[in-house]
N, C-alpha and C positions, 0 to 999 in steps of 0.2 A: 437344396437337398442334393443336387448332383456335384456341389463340392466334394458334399461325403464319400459320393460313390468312387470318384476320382481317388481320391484320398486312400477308400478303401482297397482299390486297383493299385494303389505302389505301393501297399504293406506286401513285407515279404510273405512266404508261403508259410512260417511256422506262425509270424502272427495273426495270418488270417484262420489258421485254423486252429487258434487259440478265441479270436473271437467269436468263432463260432460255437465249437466244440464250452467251454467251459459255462457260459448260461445256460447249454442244457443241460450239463453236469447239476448247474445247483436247478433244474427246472425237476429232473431226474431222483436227486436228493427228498424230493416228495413225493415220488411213486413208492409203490409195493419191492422195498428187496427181499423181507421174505414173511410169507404167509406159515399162521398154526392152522393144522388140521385136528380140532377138539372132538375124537368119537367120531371120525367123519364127517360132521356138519359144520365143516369150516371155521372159521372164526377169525381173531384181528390180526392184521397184518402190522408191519414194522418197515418204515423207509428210513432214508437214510440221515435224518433227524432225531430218532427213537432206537432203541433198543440197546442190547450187549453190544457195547464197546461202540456206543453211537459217537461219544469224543473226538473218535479218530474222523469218521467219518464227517463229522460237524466240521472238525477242523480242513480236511478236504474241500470240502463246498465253499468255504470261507478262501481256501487259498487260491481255488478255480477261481472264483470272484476278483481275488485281488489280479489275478494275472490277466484278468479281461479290462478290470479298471487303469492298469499300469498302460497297457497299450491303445486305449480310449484316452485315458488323459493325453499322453505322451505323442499321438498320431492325430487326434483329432480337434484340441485345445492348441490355446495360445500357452496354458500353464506350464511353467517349468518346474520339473520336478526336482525334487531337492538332490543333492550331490551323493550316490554311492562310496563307501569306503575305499580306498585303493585296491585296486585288485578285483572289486566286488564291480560284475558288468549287469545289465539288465538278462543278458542273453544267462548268463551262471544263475541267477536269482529265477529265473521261471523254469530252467533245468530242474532246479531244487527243490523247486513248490511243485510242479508236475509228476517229479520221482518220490515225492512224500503222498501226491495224490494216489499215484499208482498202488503205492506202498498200504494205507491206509485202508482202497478200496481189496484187495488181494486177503488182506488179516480179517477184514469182514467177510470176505467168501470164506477163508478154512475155515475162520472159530464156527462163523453161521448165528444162530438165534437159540435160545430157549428158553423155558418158561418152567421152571419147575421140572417134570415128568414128560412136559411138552417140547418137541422138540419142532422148529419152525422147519419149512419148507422154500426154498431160494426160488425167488417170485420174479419177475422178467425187469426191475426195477435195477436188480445188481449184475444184470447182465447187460445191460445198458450202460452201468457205472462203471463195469471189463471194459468199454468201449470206447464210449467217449474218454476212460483216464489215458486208455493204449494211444489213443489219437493226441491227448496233451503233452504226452513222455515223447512223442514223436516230434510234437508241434516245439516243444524245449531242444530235442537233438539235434534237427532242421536249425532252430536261432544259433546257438552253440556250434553250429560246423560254419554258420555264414561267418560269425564273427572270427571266426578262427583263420578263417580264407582271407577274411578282411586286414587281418595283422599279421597274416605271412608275408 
């Protein structure tokens, strides 16, 4: 186990907070983003798996996942992963998935929720998804500046 930990000590600082930050992205994709208030007696809620315009956010969680499996395989296996297009670097490809995440979580806060004549209430689920995506868009600029440092 303390191979890991070592292992985990020389990832740079966007991928470590990549690996953090993006499982509780999809841990997060299961709480409450936003609650109906039915006549005041409350009623069901909507995370980020359900609701108007859940797609996007589906699609979110999926690509938070992929960019925590890219740097687990990649950091912590023997596997090597298959060859990028030309041009295409690891460090461009989770800029991309992070700026889509951001993207996706952002159109779920304006559009919001509704049900009919019900209109949901933004439940502390999607303000957690503000957070952890701002921390993945960061954790992309951070890999993106290293490698750019790396090729000047």
């Amino acid at each position: 186990m303390e191979g890991y930990v070592d292992k985990f000590k020389g990832l740079s600082l966007g991928e470590k907070i990549i690996l953090i930050a993006a499982p509780l992205f999809f841990i997060d994709g299961f709480l409450p983003w936003f609650d109906y208030d039915v006549a005041g007696f409350g009623g069901p809620s909507r995370s980020g798996w359900s609701g108007d315009f859940s797609f996007l956010s589906i699609i979110a969680i999926l690509a938070a996942v992929v960019m925590a499996a890219q740097i687990a395989v990649a950091r912590f296996t023997t596997l090597q992963l298959p060859a990028l297009p030309q041009g295409v670097t690891w460090a461009r490809v989770h800029l991309g998935l992070a700026g889509y995440v951001a993207f996706a979580v952002v159109i779920r806060l304006i559009v919001g929720e509704s049900a009919g004549s019900f209109d949901a209430d933004m439940a502390f689920g999607i303000w957690i998804a503000v957070i952890l995506a701002a921390a993945l868009v960061v954790a992309g600029v951070l890999m993106f500046r290293e490698e750019q440092g790396k090729a000047v």
